[in-house]
C-alpha positions as CSV (number, residue, x, y, z in Angstrom):
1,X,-60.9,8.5,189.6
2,X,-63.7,6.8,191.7
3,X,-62.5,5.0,195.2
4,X,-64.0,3.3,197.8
5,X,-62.1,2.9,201.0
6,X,-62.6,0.3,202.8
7,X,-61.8,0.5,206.5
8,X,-62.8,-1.2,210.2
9,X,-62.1,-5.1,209.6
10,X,-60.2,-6.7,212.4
11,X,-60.1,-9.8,214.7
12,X,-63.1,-10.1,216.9
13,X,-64.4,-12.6,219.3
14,X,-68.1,-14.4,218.9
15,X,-70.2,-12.4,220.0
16,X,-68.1,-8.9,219.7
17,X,-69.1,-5.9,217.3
18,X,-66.9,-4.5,214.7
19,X,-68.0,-1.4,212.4
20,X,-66.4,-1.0,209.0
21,X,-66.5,1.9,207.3
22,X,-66.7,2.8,203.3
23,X,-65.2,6.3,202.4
24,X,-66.4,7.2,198.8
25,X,-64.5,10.1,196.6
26,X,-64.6,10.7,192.8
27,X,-68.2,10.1,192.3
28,X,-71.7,11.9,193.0
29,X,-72.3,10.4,196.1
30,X,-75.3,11.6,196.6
31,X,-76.8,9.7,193.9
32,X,-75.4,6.4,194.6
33,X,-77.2,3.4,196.6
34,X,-74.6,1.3,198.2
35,X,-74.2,-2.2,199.4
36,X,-71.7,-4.3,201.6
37,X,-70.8,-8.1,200.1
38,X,-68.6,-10.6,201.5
39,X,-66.8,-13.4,200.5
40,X,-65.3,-16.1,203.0
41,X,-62.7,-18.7,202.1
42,X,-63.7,-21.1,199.6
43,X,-67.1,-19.5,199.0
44,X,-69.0,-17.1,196.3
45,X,-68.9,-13.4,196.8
46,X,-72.6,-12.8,198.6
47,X,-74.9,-9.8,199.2
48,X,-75.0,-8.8,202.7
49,X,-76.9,-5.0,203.4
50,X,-78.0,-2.5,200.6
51,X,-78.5,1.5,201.2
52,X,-80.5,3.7,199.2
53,X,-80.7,6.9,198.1
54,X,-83.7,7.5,200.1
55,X,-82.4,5.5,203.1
56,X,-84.1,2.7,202.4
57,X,-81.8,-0.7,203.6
58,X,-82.2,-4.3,202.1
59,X,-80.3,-7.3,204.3
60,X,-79.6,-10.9,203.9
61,X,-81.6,-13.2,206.0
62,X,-78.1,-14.3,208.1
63,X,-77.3,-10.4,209.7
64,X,-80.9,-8.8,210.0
65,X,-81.0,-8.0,213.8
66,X,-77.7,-8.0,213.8
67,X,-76.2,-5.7,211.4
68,X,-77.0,-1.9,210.6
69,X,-76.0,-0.3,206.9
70,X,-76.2,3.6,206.9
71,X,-75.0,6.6,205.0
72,X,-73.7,10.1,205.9
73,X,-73.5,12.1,202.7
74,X,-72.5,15.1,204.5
75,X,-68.4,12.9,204.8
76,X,-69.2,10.8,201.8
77,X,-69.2,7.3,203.7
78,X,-71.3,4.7,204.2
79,X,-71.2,2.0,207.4
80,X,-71.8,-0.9,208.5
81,X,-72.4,-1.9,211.9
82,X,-72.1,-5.3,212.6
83,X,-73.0,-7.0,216.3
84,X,-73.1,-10.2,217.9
85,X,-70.8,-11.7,215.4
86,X,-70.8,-15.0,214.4
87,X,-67.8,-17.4,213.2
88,X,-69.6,-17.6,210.1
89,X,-69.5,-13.9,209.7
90,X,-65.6,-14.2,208.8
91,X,-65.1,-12.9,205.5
92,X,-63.5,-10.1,203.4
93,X,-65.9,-7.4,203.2
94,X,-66.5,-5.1,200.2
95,X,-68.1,-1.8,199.0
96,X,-70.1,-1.6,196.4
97,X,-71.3,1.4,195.0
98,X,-74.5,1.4,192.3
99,X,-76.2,3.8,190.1
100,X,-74.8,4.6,186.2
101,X,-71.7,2.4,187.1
102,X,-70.9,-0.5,189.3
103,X,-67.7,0.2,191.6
104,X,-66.3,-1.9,194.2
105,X,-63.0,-1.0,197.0
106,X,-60.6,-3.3,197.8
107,X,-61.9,-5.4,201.2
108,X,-61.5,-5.3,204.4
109,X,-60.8,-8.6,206.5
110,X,-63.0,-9.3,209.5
111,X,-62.0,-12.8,211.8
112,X,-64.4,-13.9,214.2
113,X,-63.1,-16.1,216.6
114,X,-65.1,-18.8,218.4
């Protein structure tokens, strides 16, 4: 059974750094890209940062600078660290995990505070 564990979310204030964490099991994780998505209140699910096999990392416009996506394959999880949040940063994060099959985790809630 593929899971994604999502971990790190919390209640920060603007300006503050939080860094969730994505622990993968039940797939070859080596051959998976993954990404981070969010979705506030009220709004679409949207792409945030995107890891590649090779290392390679994709962001939205909104958290470049700001936000870092990685991967250590050696403990099968995948981060991202996220600084000088915003109020509009508040969201439910998720893990996404791509390559034959599309898998998501459940979410991790992150508050920013003004």
């Amino acid at each position: 059974e593929v899971q994604l564990q999502a971990s790190g979310g919390g209640f920060v204030q603007a300006g503050g750094s939080l860094r969730l964490s994505c622990a993968a099991s039940g797939l070859p994780f080596d051959d998976y890209a993954f990404g981070w998505f969010r979705q506030a209140p009220g709004k679409e699910r949207e792409f945030v940062a995107h890891i590649r096999t090779s290392g390679m990392t994709y962001y939205t416009d909104s958290v470049k600078g700001r936000f870092t996506i990685s991967r250590d394959n050696a403990k099968n999880t995948v981060y991202l660290q996220m600084n000088s949040l915003k109020p509009e940063d508040t969201a439910v994060y998720f893990c996404n995990a791509r390559y034959a099959h599309d898998y998501w985790g459940q979410g991790t809630l992150v508050t920013v505070s003004s």
